[in-house]
matplotlib code that plots the C-alpha trace (Angstrom):
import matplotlib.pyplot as plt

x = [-45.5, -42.0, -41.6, -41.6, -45.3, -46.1, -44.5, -46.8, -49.7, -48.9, -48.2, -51.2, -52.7, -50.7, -53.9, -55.7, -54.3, -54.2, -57.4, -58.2, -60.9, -64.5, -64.3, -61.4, -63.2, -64.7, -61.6, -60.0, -63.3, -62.7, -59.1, -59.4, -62.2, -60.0, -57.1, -59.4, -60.4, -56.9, -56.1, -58.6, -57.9, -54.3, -54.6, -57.2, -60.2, -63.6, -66.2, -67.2, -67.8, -63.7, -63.3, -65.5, -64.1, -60.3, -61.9, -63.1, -60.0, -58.1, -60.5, -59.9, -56.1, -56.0, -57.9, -55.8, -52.6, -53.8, -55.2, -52.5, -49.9, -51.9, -54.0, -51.6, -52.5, -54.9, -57.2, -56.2, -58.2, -60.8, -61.5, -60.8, -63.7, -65.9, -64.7, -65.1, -68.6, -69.0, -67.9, -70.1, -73.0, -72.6, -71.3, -75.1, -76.7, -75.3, -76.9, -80.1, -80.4, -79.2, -81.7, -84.6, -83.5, -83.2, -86.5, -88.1, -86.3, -87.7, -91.0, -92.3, -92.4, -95.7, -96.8, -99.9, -103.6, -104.2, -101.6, -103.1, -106.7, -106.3, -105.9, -104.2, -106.7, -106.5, -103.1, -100.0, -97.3, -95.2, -97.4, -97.8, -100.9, -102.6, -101.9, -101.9, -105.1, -105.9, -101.9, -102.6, -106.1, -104.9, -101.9, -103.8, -106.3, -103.5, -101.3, -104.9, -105.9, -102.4, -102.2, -105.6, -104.0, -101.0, -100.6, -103.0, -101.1, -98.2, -98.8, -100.8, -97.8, -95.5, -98.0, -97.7, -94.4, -93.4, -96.5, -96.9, -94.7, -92.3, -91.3, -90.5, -93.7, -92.4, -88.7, -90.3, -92.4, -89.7, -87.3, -89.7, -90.4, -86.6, -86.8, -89.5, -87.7, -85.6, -87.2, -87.2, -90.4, -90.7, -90.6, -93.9, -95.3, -94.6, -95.9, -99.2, -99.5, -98.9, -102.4, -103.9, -102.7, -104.3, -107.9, -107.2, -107.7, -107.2, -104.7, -106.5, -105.6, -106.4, -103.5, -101.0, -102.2, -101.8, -98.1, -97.2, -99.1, -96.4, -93.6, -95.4, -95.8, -92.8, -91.5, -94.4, -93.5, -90.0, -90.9, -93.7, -91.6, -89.5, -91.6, -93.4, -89.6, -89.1, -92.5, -91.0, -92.2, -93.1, -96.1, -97.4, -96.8, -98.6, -101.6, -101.7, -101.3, -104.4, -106.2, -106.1, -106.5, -103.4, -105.5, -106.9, -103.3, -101.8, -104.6, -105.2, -100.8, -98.7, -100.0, -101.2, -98.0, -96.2, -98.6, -96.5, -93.4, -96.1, -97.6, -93.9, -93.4, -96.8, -95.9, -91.9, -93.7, -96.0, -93.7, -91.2, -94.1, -96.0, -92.2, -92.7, -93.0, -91.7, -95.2, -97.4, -96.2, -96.9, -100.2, -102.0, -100.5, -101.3, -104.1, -104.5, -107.8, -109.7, -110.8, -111.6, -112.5, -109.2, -111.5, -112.1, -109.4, -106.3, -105.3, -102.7, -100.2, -97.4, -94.2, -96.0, -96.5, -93.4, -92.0, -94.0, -93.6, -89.3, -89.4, -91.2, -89.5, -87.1, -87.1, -90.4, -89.7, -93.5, -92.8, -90.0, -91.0, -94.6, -91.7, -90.5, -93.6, -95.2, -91.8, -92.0, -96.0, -94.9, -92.2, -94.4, -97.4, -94.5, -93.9, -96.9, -97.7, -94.9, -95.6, -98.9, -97.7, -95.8, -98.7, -100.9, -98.0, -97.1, -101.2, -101.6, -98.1, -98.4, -98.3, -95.5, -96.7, -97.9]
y = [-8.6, -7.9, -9.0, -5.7, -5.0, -8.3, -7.5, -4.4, -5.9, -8.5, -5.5, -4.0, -0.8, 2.2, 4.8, 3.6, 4.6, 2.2, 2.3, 1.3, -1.6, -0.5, -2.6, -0.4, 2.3, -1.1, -2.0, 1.2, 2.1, -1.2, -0.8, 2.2, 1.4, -1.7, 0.8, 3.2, 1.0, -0.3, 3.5, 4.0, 1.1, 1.7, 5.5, 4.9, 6.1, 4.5, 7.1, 5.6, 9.0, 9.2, 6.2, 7.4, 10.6, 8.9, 6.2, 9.5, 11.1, 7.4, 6.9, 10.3, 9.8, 6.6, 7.1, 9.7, 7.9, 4.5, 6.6, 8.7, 6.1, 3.9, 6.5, 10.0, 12.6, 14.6, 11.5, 11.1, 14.5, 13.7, 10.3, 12.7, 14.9, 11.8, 10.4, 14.0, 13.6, 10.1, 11.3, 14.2, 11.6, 9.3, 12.0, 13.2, 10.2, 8.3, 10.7, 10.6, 6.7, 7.0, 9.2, 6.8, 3.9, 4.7, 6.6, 3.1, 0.9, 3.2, 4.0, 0.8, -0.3, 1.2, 2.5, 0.2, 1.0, 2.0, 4.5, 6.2, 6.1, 6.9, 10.6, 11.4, 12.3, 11.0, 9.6, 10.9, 11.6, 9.4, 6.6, 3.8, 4.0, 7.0, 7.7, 10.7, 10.8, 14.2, 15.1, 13.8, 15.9, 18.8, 18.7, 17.6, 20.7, 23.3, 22.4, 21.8, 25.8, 26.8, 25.4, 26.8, 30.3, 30.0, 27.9, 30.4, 33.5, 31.8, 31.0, 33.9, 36.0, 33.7, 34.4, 38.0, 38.3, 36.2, 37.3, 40.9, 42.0, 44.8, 48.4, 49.0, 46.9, 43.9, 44.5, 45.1, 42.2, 39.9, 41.9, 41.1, 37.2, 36.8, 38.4, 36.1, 33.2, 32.8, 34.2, 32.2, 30.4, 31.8, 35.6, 34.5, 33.4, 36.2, 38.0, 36.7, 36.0, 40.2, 40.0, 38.0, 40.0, 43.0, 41.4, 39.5, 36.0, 32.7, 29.8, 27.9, 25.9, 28.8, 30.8, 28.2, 27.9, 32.0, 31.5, 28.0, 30.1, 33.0, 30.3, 28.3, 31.3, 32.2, 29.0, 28.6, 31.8, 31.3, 27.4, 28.3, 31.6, 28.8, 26.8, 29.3, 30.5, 27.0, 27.0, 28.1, 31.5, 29.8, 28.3, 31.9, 33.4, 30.7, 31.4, 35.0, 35.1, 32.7, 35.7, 34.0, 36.3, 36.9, 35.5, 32.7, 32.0, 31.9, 29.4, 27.0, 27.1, 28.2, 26.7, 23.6, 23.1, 23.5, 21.8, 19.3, 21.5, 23.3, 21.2, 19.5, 22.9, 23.0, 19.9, 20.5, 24.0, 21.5, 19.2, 22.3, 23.7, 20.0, 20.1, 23.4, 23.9, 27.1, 29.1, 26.1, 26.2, 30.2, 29.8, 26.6, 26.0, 21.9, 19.9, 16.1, 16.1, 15.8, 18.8, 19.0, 22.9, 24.2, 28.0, 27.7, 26.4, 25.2, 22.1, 19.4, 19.0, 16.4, 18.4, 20.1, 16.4, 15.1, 18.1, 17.5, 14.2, 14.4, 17.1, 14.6, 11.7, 12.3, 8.7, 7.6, 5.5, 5.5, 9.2, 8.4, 5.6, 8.0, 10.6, 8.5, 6.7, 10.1, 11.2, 8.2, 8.9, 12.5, 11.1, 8.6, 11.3, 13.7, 10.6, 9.9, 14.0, 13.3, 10.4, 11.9, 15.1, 12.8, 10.9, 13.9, 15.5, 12.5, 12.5, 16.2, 16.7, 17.6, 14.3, 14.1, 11.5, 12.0]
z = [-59.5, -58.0, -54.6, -52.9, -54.2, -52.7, -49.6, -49.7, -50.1, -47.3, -44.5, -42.5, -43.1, -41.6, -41.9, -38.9, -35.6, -32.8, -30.1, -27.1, -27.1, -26.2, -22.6, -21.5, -19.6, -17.7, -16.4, -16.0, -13.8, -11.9, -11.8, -10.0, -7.3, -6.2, -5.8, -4.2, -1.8, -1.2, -0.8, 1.8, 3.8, 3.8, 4.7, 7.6, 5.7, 7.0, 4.7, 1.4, 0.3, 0.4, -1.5, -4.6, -4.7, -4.5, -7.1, -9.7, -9.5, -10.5, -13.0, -14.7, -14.4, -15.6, -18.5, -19.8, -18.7, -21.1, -23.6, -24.1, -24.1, -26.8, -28.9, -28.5, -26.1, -28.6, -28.4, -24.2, -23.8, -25.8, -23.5, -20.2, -21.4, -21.6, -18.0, -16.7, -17.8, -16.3, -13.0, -12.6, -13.6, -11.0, -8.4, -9.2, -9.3, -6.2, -3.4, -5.1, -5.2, -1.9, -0.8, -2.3, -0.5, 2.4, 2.5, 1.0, 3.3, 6.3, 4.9, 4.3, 8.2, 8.6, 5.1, 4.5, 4.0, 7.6, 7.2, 4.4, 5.4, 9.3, 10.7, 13.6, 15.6, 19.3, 19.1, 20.4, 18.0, 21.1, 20.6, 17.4, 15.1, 13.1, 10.0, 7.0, 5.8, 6.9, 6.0, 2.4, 1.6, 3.0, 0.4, -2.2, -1.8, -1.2, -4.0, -6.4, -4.8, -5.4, -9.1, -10.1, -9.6, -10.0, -13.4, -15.5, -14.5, -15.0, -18.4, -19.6, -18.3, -20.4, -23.4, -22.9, -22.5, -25.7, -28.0, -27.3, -24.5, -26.1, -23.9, -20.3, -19.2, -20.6, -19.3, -15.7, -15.8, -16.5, -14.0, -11.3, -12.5, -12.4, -8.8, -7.7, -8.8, -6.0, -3.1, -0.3, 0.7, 3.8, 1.9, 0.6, 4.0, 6.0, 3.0, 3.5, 7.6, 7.4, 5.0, 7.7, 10.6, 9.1, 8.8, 11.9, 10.0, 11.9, 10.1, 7.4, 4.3, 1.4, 3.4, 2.9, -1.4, -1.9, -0.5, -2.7, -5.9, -5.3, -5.4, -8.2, -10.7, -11.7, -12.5, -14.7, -16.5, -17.2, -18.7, -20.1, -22.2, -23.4, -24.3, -26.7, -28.3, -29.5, -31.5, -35.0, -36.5, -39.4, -38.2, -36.7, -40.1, -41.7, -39.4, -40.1, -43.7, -43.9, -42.1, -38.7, -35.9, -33.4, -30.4, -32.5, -33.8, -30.3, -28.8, -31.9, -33.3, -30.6, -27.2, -28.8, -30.3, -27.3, -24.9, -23.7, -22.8, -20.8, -18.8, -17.8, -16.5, -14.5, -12.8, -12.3, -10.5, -8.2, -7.7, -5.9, -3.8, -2.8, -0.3, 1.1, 4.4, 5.7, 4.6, 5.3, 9.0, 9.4, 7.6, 7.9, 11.7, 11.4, 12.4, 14.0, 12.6, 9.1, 8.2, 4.4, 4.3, 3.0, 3.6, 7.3, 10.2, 10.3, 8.1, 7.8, 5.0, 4.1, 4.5, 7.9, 9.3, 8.1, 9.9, 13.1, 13.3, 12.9, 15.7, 18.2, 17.3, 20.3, 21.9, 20.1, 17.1, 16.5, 15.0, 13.4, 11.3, 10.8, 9.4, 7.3, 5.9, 5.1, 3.2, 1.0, 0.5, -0.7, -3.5, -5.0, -5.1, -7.1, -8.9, -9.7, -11.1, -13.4, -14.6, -15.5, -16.6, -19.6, -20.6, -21.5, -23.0, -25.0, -26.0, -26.8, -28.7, -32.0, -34.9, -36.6, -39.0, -42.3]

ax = plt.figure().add_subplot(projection="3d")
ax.plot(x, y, z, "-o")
ax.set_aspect("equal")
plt.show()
């Protein structure tokens, strides 16, 4: 072997291009906060919110700067992409774990059994004690009134509109579902207090469900439609070759097979109208009592207490902390739908296995 071969065979490879080590978006991320908050502080800058943003935009130059300097600038834009995305993520995610802890580190001053099994009833809003029993069953029976009507149009629209819906019905239909989904709440309230007002009808709780079943349906629509597009045309055309009926197909193939995008819809839907409070304040009017007849009188709901209770918390911290407590009670019970929602869709997905 001559001695330039061996020299050669003694150089390092060429064909791989240098790169930045897999810890560098660590301490380009670090880098960038310290100078952030070195930024801040320098320039007067007391909001935290100024030092992330200042800290993003670092963190985004910085990684291009490195990379482009160690891996070339086609790489550099690839990484910027990724940091771009990074960014947006926490930009999301910060106000939202904000958001939770400070309704948790609030809430839980008086959130404890007596809370949740006491009404209001002869207390003041000024004055400590009571609690959101009466709050929590009215919910519960609104949003259960609301879903019971508003979750089988919803997906029997979908059905239509995916299985047979062809022509100028179908194009209205969706025309209108597009409409509906994003009307403001309060559209739907007026809508029906002017119902009322015509058959001279007092507040009560069934009021308050027609209005969150106008906001619910359309949401169920559009995730139910896709949904059913995802469910391969393979499987219908299976069904109808084997002389399956169209109807039969639909509710033994289609929904079951996509059951579990369904119901995620239904409870994404609930989980947007157990907040409203615009249409529950027109219709249901608020009650300090228990009154479990969602047909007859007025009736209490979460968002309406939480609402009443903010409003007369003007030098009584007794209604503030209630405020609080009952906004806490209303995320865990979404919480709690969805966590529920993905166990029966996890147990009525199709099997995969052989």
């Amino acid at each position: 072997m001559s001695h330039a071969a061996a020299v050669a065979d003694k150089s390092p490879s060429t064909l791989r291009a240098a790169s930045l080590p897999r810890w560098s978006p660590w301490a380009i991320a670090g880098g960038s906060l310290v100078l952030a908050v070195a930024i801040g502080l320098a320039s007067g800058l007391d909001s935290k919110v100024q030092w992330g943003l200042i800290a993003g935009l670092l963190f985004v130059l910085g990684t291009y700067g490195i990379a482009a300097k160690v891996e070339g600038r086609r790489q550099a834009k690839d990484r910027v992409a990724t940091s771009l995305v990074w960014v947006a993520f926490v930009l999301a995610v910060v106000p939202l774990v904000s958001l939770l802890w400070t309704t948790i580190a609030r809430g839980v001053k008086v959130l404890d059994v007596y809370f949740l099994t006491h009404s209001m009833g002869v207390v003041a809003d000024s004055e400590p004690g009571g609690g959101i029993y009466h709050a929590i069953l009215g919910s519960l029976e609104q949003v259960g009134l609301a879903t019971a009507i508003g979750a089988p149009v919803g997906i029997l629209t979908a059905i239509y509109l995916v299985e047979y819906g062809r022509g100028a019905l179908a194009k209205s239909v969706t025309f209108f579902v597009d409409v509906m989904t994003g009307i403001p709440s309060i559209v739907a309230g007026l809508f029906i207090l002017s119902l009322m007002l015509m058959f001279d009808m007092q507040p009560f709780g069934f009021a308050g469900s027609l209005a969150l079943a106008i906001l619910m349906m359309p949401v169920v629509v559009r995730s139910t439609e896709e949904m059913l597009k995802l469910v391969p045309n393979e499987l219908r055309e299976a069904s109808l070759a084997l002389g399956v009926p169209k109807w039969r197909t639909i509710l033994k193939v289609v929904v079951p097979t996509s059951i579990g995008g369904i119901i995620t819809g239904v409870m994404l839907a609930i989980a947007r109208i157990a907040g409203e409070t615009a249409p529950v304040l027109l219709l249901v009017f608020g009650n300090p009592f228990i009154n479990a007849n969602p047909f007859e009188g007025a009736q209490a709901s979460l968002p309406l207490y939480i609402y009443q209770q903010y409003s007369q918390s003007a030098g009584s911290t007794a209604a503030y902390d209630r405020a609080w407590a009952a906004s806490l009670t209303l995320i865990a019970f979404v919480m709690i739908l969805n966590l529920v929602a993905r166990g029966i869709a996890r147990w009525k997905a199709p099997k995969t296995g052989r």
